[in-house]
VONUTI-901487 format. One line per field, with one value per residue (C-alpha): residue number from 1; x, y, z. Coordinates in Angstrom, 2 decimals. Example, Ala and Ser with C-alpha at 12.3 -4.5 7.8 and 13.67 -1.06 7.14 Angstrom:
VONUTI-901487
bamar 1  2
u 12.30  13.67
v -4.50  -1.06
w 7.80  7.14
This chain:
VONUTI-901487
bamar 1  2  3  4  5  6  7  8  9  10  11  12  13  14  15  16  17  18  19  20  21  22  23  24  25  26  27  28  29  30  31  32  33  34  35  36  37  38  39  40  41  42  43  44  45  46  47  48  49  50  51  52  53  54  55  56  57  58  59  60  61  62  63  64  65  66  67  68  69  70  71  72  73  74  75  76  77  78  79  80  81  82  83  84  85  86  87  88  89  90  91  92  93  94  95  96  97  98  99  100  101  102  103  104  105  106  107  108  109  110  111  112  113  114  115  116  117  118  119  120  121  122  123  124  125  126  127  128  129  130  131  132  133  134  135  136  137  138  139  140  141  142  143  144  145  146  147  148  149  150  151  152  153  154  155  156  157  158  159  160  161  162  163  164  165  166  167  168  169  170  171  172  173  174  175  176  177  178  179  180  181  182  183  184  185  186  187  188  189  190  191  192  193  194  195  196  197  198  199  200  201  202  203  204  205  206  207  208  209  210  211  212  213  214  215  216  217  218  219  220  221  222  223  224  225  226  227  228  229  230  231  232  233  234  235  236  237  238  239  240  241  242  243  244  245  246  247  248  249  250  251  252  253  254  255  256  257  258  259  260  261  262  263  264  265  266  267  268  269  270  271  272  273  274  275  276  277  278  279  280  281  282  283  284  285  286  287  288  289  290  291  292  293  294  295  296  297  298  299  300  301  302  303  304  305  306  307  308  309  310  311  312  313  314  315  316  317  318  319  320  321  322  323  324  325  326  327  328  329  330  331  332  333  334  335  336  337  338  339
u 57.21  53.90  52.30  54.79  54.33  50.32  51.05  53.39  50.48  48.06  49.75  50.61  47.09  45.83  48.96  47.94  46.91  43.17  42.95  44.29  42.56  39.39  40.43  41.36  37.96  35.82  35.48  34.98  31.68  31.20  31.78  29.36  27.10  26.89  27.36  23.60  22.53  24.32  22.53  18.76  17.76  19.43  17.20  13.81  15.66  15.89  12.29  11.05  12.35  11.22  7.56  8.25  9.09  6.31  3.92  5.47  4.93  1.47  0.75  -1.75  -0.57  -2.24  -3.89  -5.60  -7.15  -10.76  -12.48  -12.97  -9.43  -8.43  -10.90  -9.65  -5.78  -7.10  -8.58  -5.33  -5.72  -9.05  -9.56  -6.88  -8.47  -11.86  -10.93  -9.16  -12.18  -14.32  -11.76  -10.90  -14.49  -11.74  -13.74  -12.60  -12.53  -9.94  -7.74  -7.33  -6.91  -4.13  -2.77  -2.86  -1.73  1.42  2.26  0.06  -0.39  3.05  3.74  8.03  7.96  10.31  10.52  13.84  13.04  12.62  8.83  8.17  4.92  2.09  0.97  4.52  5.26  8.52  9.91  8.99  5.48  5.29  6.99  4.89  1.63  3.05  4.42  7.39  7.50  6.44  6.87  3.92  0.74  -1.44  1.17  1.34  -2.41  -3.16  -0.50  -2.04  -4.98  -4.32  -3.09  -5.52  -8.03  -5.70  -5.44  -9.20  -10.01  -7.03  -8.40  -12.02  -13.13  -11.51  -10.15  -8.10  -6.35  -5.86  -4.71  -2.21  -1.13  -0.51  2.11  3.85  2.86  0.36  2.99  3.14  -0.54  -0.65  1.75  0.08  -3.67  -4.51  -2.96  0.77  1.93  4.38  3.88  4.40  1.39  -0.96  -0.21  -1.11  -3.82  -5.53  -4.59  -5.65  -9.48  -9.66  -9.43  -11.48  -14.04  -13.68  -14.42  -17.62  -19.03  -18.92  -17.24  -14.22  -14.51  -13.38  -10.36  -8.96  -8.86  -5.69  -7.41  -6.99  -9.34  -11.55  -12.02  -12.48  -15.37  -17.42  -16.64  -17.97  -21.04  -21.88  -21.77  -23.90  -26.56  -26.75  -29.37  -27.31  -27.67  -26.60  -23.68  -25.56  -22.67  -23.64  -21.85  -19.97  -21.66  -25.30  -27.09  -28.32  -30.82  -30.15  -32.10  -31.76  -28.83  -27.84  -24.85  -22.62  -21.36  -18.66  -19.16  -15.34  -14.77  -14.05  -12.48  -14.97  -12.75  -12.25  -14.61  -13.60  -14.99  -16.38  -15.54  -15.21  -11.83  -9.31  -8.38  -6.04  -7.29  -7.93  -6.98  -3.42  -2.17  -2.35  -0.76  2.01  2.43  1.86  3.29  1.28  1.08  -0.74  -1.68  -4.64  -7.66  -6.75  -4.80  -3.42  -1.66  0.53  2.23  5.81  6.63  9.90  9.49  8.01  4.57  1.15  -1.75  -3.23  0.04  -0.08  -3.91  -3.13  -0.37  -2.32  -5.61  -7.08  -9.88  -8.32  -11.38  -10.87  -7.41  -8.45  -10.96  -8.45  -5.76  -6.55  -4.86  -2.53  -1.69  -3.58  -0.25  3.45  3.28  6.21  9.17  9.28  5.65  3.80  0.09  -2.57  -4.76  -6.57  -7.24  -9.68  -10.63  -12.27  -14.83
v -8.85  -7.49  -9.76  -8.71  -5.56  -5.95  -7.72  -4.66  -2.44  -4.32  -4.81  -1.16  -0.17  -2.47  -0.86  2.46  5.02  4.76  1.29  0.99  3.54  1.64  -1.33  0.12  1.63  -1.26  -3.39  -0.47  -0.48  -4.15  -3.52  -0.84  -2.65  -5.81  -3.58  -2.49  -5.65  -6.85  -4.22  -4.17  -7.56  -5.47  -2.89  -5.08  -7.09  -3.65  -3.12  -6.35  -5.97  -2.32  -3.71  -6.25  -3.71  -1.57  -4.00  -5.15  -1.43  -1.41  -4.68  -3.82  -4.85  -7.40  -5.22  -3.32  -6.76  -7.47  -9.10  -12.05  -12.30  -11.98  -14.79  -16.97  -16.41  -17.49  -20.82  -22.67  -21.53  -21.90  -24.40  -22.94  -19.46  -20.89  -22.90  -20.25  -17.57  -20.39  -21.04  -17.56  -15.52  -13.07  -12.02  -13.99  -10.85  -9.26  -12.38  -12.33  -8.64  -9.15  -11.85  -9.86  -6.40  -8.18  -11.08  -11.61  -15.29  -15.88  -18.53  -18.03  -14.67  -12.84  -9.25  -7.25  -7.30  -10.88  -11.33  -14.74  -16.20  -15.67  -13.30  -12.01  -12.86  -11.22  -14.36  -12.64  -12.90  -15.98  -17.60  -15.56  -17.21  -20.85  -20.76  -23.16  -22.92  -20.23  -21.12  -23.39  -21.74  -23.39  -22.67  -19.00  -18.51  -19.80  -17.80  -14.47  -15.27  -15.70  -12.00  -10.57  -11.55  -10.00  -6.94  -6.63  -7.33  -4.96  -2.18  -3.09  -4.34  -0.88  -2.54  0.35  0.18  -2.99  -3.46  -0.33  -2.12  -5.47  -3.30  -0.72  -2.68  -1.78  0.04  2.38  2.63  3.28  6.06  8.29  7.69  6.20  5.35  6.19  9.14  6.72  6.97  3.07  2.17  4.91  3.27  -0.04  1.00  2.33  -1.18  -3.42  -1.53  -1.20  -4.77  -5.33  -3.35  -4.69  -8.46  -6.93  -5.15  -2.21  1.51  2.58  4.21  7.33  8.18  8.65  12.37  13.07  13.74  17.80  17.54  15.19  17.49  20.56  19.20  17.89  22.18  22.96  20.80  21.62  25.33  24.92  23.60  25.72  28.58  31.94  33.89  37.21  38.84  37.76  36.31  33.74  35.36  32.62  33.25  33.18  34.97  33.75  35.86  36.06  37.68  41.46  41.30  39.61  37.71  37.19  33.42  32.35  29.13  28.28  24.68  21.51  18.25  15.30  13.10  10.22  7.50  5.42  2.47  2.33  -0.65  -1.60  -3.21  -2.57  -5.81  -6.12  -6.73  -10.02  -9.89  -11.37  -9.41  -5.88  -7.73  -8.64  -5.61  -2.99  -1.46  -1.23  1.42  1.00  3.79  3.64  4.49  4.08  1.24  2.13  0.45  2.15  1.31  2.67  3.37  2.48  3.29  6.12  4.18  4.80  4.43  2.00  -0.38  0.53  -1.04  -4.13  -4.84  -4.14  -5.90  -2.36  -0.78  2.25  4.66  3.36  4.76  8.30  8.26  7.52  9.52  13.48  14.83  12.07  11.89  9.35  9.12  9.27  8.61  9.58  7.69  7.22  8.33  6.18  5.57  4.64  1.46  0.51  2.12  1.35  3.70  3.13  5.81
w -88.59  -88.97  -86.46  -84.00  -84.20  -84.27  -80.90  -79.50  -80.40  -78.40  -75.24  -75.08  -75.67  -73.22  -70.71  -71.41  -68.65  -69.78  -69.63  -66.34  -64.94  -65.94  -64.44  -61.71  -61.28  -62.49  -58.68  -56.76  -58.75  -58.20  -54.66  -54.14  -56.29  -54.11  -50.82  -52.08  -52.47  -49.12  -47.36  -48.98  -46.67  -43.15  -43.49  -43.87  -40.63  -38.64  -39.66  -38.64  -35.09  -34.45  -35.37  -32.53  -30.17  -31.10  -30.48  -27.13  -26.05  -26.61  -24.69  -22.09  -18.04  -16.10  -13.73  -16.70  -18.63  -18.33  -15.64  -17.93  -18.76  -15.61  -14.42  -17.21  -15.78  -12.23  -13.28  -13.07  -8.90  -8.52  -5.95  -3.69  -3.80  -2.93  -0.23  1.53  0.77  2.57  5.28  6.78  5.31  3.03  -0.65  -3.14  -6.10  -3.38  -3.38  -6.93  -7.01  -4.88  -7.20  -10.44  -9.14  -6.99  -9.93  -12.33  -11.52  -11.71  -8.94  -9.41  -9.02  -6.68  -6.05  -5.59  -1.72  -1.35  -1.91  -2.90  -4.95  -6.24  -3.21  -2.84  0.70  2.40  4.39  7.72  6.74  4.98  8.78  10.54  8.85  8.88  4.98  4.18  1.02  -0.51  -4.18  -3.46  -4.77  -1.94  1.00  -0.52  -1.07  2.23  4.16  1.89  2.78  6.52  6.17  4.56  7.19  10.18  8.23  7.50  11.17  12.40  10.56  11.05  7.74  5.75  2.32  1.41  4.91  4.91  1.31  1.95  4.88  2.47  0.86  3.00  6.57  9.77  10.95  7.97  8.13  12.02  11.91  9.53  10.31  7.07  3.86  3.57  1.06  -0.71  -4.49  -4.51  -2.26  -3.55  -6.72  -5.74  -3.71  -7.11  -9.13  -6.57  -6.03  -9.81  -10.31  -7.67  -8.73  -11.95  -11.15  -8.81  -12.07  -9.61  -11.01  -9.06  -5.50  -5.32  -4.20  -0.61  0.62  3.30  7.01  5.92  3.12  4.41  7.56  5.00  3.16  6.18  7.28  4.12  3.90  7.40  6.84  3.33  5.70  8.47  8.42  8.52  11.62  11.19  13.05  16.56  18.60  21.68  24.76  26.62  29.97  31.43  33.80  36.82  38.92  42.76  45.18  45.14  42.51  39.48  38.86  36.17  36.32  33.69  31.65  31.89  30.76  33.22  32.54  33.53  36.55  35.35  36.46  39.63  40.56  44.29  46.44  49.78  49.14  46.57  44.53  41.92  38.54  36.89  33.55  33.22  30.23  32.44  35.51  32.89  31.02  34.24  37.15  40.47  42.61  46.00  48.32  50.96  49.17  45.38  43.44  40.04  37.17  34.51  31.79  30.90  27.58  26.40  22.60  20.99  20.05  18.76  21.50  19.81  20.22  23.84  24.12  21.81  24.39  27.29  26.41  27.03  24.59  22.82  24.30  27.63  27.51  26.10  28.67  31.50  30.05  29.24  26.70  25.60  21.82  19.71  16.96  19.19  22.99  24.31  25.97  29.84  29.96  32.20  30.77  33.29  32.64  35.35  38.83  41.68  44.38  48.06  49.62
């Protein structure tokens, strides 16, 4: 009897509110004990990986390595770049630069608008320069190459022109007289002439002024090195002295005629690309041929089309706008006159 009750006691002091109450309180301790543990290795994982990223941040871009380094990248396209330096007389220094500012020597690369390569040809240009394939780092060094050249010799050996033009197009580059104000090709404008300057061992040119400022400072340094006259102002007339009397004569300004060239008999020209390109008009004493613009164009379109030297135009044609001739205007080219 006494054991039974000894065991009675037992199990109601281990049912008692206490005891449960402890037991029920005992694994949420384990639980946030091992939660603890269970979460001590995630936070030196979350670590890890923001030290990644920070150091991916601070990785310096291609265009801003050294010379050496980027010399080092090139070597795998060497030969290519060489040969086609040799082959169409284009720096070698601004074939790389071209390389490292549009891919970084990354002959897969394609751009969001289709540019293809190493040298990041559009299609248009890669067919219009005989590329097939332009995945190919010689087809696409060669056909970048090719370009290079026509835009060096279409903007007579200016590298910012022509490397603006390499980006935005001639067109782009025609219409506004210079270097276009897109943020995109002033900004690779500045990569591609820092690199450049970089594999020359040359410091960076400084940068391009907009037609307005240019024109200021040349009015500024002019006027720092004139002598100062006074308040004397030159009249605009001279005085010529007559006989008994003289005469006032005003120095109005007159356009020079333009120059005709005196023959016997009127012939037509010879040069094939104005007999293509031109209208002629015949009357007794003076031939003439004009051109009719369909399209609002820049003169200098109008004399790559005609064969015609830009100042030849100006000269023939007074007055007529260097940037937007307009449509249905009919531009002379070529006249001949009898006396």
């Amino acid at each position: 009897m006494m054991l039974t009750g000894l065991v009675t006691t037992v199990n109601a002091d281990e049912l008692s509110l206490e005891n449960r109450l402890k037991e029920f309180n005992q694994p949420t301790v384990i639980a946030s004990v091992s939660n603890k543990a269970s979460s001590q290795p995630a936070v030196v994982k979350t670590a890890v990986k923001k030290k990644t990223v920070r150091s991916s941040r601070l990785k310096r871009a291609c265009y801003q390595s050294s010379a050496s380094a980027i010399r080092k990248t090139a070597q795998s396209f060497q030969p290519y770049i060489s040969a086609n330096s040799r082959r169409y007389a284009v720096d070698e220094a601004l074939i790389i630069s071209v390389i490292t500012a549009e891919s970084c020597f990354r002959q897969t690369a394609r751009s969001h608008k289709g540019a293809q390569g190493l040298m990041q040809l559009i299609p248009a240009t890669a067919k219009r320069f005989g590329v097939r394939d332009a995945y190919k780092p010689a087809q696409n060094i060669q056909g970048g190459t090719r370009y290079l050249r026509f835009l060096m010799k279409r903007f007579s050996g200016n590298m910012r022109y022509a490397i603006a033009a390499y980006n935005a197009g001639e067109g782009a580059v025609d219409r506004y007289g210079g270097i276009p104000p897109y943020r995109e090709t002033q900004e690779y404008v500045k990569r591609v002439m820092g690199v450049y300057s970089r594999l020359k061992g040359t410091p960076e040119a400084a940068p391009v002024l907009s037609r307005d400022a240019t024109v200021k400072q040349a009015v500024l340094a002019r006027s720092s090195t004139q002598k100062k006259r006074g308040y004397f102002i030159k009249p605009d007339y001279k005085w010529k002295r007559k006989p008994g009397k003289a005469v006032r004569v005003s120095r109005t300004y007159q356009a020079p005629k333009p120059r005709v060239v005196a023959q016997k008999v009127c012939r037509d020209t010879t040069s094939r690309t104005i007999r293509r390109t031109t209208d002629l008009i015949k009357r007794t004493k003076l031939w003439r041929r004009h051109y009719t613009v369909t399209k609002s164009v820049p003169l200098s379109t109008i004399a790559r089309s005609t064969g015609v030297s830009l100042h030849e135009l100006l000269r023939l044609n007074r007055g007529i706008s260097r940037l937007a001739v307009k449509t249905g205007r009919k531009v002379l080219v070529w006249q001949c006159s009898v006396h």
